[in-house]
C-alpha positions as CSV (number, residue, x, y, z in Angstrom):
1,X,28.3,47.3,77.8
2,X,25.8,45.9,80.3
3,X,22.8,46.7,78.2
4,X,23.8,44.8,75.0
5,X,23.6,41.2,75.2
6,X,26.9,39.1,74.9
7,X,26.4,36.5,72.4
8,X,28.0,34.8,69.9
9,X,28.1,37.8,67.4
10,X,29.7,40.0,69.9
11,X,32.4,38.0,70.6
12,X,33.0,37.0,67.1
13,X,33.7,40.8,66.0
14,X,35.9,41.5,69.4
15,X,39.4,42.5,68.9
16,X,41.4,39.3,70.2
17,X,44.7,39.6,70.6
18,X,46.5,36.8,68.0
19,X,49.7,34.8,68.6
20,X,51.0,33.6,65.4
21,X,53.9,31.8,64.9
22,X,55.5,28.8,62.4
23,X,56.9,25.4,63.8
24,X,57.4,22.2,62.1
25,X,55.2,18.7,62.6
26,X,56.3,15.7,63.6
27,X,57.4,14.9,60.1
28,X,59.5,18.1,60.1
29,X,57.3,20.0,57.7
30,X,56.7,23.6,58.4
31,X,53.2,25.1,59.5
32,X,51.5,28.1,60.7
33,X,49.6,28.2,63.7
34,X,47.3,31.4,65.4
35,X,46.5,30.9,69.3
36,X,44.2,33.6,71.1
37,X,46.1,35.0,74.0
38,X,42.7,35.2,75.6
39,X,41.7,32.0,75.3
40,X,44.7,29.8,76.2
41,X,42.9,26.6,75.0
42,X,42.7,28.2,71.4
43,X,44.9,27.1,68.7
44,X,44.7,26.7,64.9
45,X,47.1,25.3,62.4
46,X,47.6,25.3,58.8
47,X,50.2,24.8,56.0
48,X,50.3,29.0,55.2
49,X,49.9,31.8,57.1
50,X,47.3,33.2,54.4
51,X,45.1,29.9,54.9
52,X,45.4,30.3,59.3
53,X,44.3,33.9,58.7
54,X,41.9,33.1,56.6
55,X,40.4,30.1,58.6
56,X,40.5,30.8,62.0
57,X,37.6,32.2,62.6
58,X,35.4,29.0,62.1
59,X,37.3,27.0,64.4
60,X,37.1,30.6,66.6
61,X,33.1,30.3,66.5
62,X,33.2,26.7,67.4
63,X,35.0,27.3,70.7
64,X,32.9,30.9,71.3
65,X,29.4,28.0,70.7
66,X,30.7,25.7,73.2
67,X,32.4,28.1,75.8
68,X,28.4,29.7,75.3
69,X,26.8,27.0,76.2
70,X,28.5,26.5,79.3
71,X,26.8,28.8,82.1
72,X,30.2,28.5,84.7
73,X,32.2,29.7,81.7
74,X,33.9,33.1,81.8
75,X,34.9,34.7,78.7
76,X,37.8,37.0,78.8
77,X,37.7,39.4,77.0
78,X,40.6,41.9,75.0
79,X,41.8,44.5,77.4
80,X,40.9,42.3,80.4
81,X,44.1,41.6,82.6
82,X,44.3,38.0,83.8
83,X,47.1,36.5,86.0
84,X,49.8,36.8,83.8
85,X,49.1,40.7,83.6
86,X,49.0,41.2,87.3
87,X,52.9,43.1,88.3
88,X,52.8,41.0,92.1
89,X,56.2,42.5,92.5
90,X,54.0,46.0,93.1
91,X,51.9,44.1,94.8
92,X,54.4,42.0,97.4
93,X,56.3,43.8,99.8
């Protein structure tokens, strides 16, 4: 992947890995959110399911802009481990 440049269309069309899930607001209505397991500080809410899935992805390309922009910024990407993935009981004698 070295030779292709890494901008903001590449990322868009990557594969991330989507945590959705339904909890209530402070009012005790229900709503859908979608977080991206690769970008922890990613989350998006909405009253349905249909409207998160079908929304996401602007919010998505907001926070791929500024993560972008940002030269210190690493971008992991689907199919990279991070922490979480290491096994340090392998690891740890």
């Amino acid at each position: 992947m070295s030779d292709e440049k890494k901008d903001l269309d590449y990322y868009m069309n990557l594969d991330w890995t989507l945590i959705e899930g339904t909890d209530l607001d402070f009012n005790g209505n229900p709503y859908h959110y979608i977080e991206i397991k690769e970008i922890p500080s990613f989350a998006f809410c909405a009253k349905t399911q249909e409207a998160a899935r079908a929304n996401y992805k602007t919010q998505l390309k907001w926070t791929l802009m500024v993560m972008l922009s940002d030269p210190d910024c690493v971008i992991r990407e689907p199919g990279e481990p991070d922490e979480d993935d290491i096994d340090w009981e392998s690891l740890c004698p």
